[in-house]
DSSP file (Angstrom, degrees, kcal/mol; ACC not computed):
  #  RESIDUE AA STRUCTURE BP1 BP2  ACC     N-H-->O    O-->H-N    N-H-->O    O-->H-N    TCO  KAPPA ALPHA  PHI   PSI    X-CA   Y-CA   Z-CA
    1    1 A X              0   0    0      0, 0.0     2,-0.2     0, 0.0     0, 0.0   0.000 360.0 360.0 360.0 176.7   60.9   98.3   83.3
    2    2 A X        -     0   0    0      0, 0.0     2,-0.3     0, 0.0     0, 0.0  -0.669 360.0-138.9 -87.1 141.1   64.4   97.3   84.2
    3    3 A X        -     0   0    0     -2,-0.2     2,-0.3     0, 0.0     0, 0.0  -0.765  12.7-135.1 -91.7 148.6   65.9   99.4   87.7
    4    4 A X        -     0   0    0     -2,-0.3     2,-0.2     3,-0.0     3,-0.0  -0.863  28.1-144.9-105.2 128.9   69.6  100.5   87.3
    5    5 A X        -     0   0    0     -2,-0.3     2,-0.2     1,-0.1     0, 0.0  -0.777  35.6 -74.5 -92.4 167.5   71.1   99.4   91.0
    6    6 A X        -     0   0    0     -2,-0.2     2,-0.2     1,-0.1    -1,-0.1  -0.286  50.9-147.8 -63.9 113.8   73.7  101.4   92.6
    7    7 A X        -     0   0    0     -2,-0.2    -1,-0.1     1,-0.1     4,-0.1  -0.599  16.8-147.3-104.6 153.6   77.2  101.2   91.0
    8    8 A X  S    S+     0   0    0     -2,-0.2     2,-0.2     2,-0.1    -1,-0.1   0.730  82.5  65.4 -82.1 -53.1   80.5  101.5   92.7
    9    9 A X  S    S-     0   0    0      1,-0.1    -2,-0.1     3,-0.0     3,-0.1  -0.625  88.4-105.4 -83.5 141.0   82.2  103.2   89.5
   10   10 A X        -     0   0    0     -2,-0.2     2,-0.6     1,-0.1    -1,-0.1  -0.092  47.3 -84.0 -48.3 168.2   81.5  106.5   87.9
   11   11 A X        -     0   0    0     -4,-0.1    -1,-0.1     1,-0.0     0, 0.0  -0.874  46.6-112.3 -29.9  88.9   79.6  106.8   84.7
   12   12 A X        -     0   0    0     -2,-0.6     2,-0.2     1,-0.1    -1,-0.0  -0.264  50.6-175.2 -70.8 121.1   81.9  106.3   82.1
   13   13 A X        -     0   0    0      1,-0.1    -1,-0.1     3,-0.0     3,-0.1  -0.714  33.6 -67.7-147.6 152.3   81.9  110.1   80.5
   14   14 A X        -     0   0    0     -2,-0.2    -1,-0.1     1,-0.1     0, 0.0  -0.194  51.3-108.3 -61.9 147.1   83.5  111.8   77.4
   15   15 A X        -     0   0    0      1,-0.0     2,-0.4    10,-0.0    -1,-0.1  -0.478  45.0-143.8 -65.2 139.1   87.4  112.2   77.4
   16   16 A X        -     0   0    0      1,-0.2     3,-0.1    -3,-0.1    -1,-0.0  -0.926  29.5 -73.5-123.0 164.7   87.3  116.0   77.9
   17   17 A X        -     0   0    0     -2,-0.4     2,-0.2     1,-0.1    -1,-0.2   0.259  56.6 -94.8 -41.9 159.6   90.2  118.5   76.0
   18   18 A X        -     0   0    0      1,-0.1    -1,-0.1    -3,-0.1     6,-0.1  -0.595  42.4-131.7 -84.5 134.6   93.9  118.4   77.5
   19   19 A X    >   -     0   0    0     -2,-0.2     3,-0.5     4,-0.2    -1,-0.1  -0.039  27.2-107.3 -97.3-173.2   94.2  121.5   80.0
   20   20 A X  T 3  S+     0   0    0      1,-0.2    -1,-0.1     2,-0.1     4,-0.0   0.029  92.2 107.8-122.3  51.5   97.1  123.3   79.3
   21   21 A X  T 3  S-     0   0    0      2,-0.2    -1,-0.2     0, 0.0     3,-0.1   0.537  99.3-103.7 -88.3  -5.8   99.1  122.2   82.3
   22   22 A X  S <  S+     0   0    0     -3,-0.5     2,-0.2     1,-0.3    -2,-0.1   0.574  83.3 128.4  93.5  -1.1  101.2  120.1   80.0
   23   23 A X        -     0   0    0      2,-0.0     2,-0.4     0, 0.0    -1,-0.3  -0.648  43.6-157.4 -65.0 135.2   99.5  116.7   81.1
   24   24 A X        -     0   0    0     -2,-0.2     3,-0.2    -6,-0.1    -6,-0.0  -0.766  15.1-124.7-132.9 115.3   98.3  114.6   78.0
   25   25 A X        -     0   0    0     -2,-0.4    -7,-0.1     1,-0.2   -10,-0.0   0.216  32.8-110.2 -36.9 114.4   95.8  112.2   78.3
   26   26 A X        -     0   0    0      1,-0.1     2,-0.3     2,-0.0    -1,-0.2  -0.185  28.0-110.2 -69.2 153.5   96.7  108.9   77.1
   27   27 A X        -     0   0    0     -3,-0.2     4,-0.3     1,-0.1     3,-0.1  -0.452   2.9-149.3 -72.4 133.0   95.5  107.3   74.1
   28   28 A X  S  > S+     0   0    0     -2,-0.3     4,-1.2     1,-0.1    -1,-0.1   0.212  75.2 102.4 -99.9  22.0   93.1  104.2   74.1
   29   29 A X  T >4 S+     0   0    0      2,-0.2     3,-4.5     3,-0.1     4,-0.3   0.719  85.3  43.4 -61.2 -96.1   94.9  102.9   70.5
   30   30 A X  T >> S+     0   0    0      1,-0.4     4,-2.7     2,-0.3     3,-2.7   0.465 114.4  50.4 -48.8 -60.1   97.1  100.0   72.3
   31   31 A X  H 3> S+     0   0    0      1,-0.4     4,-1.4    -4,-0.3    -1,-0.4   0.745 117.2  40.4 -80.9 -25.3   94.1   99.0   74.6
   32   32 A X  H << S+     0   0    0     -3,-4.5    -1,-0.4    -4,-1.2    -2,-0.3   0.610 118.7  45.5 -86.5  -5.8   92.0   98.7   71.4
   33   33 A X  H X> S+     0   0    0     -3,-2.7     4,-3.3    -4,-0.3     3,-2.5   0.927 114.5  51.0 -77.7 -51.5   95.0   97.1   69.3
   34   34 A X  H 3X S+     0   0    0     -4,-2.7     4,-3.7     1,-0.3    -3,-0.2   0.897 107.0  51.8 -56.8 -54.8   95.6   94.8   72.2
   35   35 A X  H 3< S+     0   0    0     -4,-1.4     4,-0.4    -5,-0.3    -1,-0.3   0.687 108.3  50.5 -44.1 -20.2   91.9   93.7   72.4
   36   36 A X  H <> S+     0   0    0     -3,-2.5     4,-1.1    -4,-0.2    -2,-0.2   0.724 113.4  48.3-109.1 -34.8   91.6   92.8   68.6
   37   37 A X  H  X S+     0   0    0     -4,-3.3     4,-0.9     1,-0.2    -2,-0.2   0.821 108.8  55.5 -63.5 -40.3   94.7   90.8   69.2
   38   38 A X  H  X S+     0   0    0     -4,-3.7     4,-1.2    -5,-0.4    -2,-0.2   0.722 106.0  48.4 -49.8 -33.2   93.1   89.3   72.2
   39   39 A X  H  > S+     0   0    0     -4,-0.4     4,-1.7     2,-0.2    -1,-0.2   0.892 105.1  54.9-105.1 -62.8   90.3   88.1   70.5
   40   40 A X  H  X S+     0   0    0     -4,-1.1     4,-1.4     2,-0.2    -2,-0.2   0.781 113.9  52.4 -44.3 -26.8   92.3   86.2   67.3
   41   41 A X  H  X S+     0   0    0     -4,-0.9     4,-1.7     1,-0.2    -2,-0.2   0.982 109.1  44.5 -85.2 -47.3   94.0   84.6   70.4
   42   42 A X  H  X S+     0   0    0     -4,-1.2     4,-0.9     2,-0.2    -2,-0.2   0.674 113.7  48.3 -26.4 -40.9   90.8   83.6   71.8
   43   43 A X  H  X S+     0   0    0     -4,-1.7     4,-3.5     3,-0.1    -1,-0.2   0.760 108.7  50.4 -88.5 -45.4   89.5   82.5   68.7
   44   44 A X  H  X S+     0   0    0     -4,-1.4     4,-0.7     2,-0.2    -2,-0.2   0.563 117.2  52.8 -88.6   4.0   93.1   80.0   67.6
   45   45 A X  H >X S+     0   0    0     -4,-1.7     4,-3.6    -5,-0.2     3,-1.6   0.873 110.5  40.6 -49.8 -90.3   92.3   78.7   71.4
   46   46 A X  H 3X S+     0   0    0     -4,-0.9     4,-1.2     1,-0.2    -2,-0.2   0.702 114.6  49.0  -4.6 -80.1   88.9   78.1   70.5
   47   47 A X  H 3< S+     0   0    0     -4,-3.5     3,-0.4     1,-0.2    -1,-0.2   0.840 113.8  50.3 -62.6 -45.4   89.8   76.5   66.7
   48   48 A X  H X<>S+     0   0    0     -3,-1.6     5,-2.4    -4,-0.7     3,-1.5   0.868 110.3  50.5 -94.1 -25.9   92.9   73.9   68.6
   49   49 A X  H ><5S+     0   0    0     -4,-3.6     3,-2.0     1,-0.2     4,-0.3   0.968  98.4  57.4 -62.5 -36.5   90.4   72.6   71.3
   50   50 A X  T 3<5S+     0   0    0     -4,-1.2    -1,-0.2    -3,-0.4    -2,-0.2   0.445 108.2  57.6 -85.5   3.5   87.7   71.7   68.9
   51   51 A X  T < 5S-     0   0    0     -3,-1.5    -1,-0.3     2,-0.1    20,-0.2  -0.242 127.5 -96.2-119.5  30.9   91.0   69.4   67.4
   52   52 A X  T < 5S+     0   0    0     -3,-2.0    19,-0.6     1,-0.2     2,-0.2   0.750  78.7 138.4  84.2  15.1   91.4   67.7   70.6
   53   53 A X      < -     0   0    0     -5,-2.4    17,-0.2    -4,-0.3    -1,-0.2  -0.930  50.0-120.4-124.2 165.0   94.2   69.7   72.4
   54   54 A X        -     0   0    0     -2,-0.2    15,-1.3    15,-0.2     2,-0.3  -0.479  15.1-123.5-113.5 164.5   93.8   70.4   76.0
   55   55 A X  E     -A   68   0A   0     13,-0.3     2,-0.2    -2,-0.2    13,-0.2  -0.660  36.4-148.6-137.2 128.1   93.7   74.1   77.7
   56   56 A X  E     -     0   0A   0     11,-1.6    11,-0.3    -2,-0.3     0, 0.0  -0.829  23.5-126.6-107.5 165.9   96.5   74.3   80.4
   57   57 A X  E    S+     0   0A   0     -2,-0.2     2,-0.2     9,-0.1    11,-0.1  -0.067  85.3  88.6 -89.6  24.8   96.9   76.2   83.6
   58   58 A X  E     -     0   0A   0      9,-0.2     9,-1.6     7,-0.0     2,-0.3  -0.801  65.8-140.5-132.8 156.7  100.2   77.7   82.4
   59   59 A X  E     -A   66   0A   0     -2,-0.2     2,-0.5     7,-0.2     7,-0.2  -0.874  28.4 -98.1-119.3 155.0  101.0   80.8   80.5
   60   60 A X     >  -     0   0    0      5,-2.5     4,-1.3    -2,-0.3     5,-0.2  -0.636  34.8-130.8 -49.6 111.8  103.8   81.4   77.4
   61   61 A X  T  4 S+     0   0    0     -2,-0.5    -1,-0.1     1,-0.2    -2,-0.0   0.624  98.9  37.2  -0.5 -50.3  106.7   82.9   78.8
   62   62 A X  T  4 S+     0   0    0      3,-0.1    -1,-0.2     0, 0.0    -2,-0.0   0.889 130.2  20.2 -89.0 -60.8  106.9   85.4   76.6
   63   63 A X  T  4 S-     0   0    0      2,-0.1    -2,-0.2     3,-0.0     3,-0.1   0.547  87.9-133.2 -98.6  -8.6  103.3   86.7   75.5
   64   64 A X     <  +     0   0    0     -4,-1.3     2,-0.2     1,-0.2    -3,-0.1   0.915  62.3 141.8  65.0  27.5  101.6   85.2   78.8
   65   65 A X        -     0   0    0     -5,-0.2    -5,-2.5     1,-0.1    -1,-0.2  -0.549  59.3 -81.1 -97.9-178.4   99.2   84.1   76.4
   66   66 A X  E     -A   59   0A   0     -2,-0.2    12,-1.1    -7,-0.2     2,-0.7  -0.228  30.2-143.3 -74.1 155.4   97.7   80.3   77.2
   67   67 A X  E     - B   0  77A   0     -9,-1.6   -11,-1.6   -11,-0.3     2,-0.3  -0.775  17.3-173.6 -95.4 131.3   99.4   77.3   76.4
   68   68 A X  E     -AB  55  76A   0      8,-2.7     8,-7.2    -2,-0.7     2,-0.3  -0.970  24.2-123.1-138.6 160.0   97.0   74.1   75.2
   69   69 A X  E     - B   0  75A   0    -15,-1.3     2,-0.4    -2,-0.3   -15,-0.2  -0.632  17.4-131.4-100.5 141.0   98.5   70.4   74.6
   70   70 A X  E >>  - B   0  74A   0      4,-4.6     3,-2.8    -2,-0.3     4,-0.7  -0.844  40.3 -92.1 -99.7 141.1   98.0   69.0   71.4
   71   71 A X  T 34 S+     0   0    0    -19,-0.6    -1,-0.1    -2,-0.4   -18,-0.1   0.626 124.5  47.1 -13.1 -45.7   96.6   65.1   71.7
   72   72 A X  T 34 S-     0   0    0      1,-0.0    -1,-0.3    -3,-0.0    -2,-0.1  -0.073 123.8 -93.1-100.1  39.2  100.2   63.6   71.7
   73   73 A X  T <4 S+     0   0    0     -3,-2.8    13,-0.3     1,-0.1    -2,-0.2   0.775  75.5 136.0  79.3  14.8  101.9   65.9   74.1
   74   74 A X  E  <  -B   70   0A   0     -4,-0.7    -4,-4.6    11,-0.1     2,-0.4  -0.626  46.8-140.5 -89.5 172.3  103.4   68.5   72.3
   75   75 A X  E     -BC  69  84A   0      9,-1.0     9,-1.4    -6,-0.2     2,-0.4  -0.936  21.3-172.6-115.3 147.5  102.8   72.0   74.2
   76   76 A X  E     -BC  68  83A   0     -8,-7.2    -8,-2.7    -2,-0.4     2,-0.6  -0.923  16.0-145.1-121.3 171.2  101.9   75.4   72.0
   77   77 A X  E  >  -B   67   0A   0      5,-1.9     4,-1.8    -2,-0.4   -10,-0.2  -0.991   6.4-148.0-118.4 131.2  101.6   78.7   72.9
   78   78 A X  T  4 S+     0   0    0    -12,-1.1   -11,-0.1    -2,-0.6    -1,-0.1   0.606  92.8  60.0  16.6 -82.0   99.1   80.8   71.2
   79   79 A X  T  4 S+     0   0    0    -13,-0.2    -1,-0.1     1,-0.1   -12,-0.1   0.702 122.6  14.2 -54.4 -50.2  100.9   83.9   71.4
   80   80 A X  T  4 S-     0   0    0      2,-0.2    -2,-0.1   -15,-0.0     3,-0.1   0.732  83.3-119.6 -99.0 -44.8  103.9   82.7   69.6
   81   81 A X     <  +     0   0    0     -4,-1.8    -3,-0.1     1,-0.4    -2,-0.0   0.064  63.6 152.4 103.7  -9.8  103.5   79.5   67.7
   82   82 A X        -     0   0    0     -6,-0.1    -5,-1.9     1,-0.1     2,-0.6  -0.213  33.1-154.4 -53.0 119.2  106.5   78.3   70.2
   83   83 A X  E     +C   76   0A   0     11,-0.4    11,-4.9    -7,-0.2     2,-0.2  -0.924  24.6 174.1 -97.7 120.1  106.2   74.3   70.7
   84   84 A X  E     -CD  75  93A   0     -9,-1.4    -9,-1.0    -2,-0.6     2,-0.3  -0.529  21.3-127.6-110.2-162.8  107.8   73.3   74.0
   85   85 A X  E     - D   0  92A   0      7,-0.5     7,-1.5    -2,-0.2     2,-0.3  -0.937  23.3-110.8-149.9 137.1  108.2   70.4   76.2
   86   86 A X  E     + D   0  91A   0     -2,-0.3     2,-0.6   -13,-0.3     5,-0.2  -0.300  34.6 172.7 -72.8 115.5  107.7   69.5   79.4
   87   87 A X  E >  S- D   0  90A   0      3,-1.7     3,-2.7    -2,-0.3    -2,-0.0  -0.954  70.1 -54.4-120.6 101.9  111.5   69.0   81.6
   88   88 A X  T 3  S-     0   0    0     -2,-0.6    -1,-0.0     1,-0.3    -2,-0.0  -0.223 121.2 -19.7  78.6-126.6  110.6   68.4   85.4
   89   89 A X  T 3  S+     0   0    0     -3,-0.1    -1,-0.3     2,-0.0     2,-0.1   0.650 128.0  93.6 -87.9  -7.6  108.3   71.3   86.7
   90   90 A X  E <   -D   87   0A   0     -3,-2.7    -3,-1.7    -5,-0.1     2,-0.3  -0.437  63.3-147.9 -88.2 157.2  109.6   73.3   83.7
   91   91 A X  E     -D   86   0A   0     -5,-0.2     2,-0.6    -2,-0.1    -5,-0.2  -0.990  18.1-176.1-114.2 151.4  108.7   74.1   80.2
   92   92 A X  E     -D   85   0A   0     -7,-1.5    -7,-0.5    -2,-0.3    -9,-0.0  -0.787  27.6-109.5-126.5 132.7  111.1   74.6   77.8
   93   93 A X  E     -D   84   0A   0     -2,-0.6    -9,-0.3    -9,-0.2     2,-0.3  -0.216  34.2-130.6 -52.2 152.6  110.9   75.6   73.9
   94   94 A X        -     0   0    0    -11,-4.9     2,-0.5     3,-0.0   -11,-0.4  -0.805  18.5-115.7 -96.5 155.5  111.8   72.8   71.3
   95   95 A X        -     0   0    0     -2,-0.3     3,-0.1     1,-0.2   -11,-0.0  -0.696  38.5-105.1 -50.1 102.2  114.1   73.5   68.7
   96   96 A X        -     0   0    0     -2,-0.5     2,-0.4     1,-0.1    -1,-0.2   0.063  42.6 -97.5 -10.4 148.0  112.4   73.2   65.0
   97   97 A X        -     0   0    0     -3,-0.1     2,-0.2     1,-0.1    -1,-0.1  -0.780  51.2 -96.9 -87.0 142.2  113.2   70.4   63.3
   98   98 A X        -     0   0    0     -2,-0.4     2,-0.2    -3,-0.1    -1,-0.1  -0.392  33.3-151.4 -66.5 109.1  116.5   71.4   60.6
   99   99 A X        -     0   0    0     -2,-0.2    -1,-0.1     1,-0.1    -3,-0.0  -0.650  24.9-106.3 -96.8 163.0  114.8   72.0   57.7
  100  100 A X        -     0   0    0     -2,-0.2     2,-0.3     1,-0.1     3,-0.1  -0.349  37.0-106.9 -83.6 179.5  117.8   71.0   54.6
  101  101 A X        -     0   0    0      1,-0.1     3,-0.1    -3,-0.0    -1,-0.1  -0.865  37.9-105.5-108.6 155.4  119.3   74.0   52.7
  102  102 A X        -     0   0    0     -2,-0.3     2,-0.1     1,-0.1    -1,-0.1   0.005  42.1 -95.2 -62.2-178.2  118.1   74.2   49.5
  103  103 A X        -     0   0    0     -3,-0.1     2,-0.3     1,-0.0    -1,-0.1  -0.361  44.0-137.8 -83.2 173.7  120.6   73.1   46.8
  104  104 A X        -     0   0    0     -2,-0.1     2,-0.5    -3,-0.1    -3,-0.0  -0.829  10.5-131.1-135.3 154.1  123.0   76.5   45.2
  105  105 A X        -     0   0    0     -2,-0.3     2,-0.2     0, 0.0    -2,-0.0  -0.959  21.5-136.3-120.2 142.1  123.6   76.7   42.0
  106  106 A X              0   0    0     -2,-0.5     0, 0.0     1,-0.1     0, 0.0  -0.542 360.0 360.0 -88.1 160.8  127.5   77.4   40.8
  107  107 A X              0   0    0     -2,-0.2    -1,-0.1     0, 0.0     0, 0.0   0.697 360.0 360.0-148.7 360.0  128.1   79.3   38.8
């Protein structure tokens, strides 16, 4: 059979009730939201590499999620949907292109 070797870290053990010293154990929602978000990012990584864009050694500003290059040089984040561009050692977000306003009707 398989031998367990000797681990550094406790046993991981049930959360046990909140004592009534007024401490309250935090809640493991965020770290599970944050993981399921993690994963979708992991996954639109995944999807824009297998279309040719390149995994960089740089993070989004913002979410610290990765940045990849799309074939012709644009940069994304991930995290955001934010296209930048490379200025010197920096990168910097691009502006959308001005979409027109629809037409109004008078009336």
């Amino acid at each position: 059979g398989l031998r367990r070797m000797g681990c550094a870290y406790p046993a991981p053990s049930a959360p046990s009730a909140p004592k009534s010293s007024g401490r309250r154990v935090p809640s493991p929602g965020p770290a599970v939201a944050s993981h399921a978000s993690g994963s979708n990012l992991s996954a639109q990584v995944a999807e824009k590499l297998l279309e040719g864009y390149t995994l960089l050694n740089e993070s989004c500003p913002t979410t610290n999620a990765p940045l990849i290059e799309s074939p012709d040089g644009r940069i994304l984040s991930v995290g955001t949907g934010t296209w930048y561009e490379r200025r010197g050692d920096s990168i910097v977000p691009v502006k959308p292109f001005a979409q027109p306003a629809p037409p109004t009707l008078a009336g």
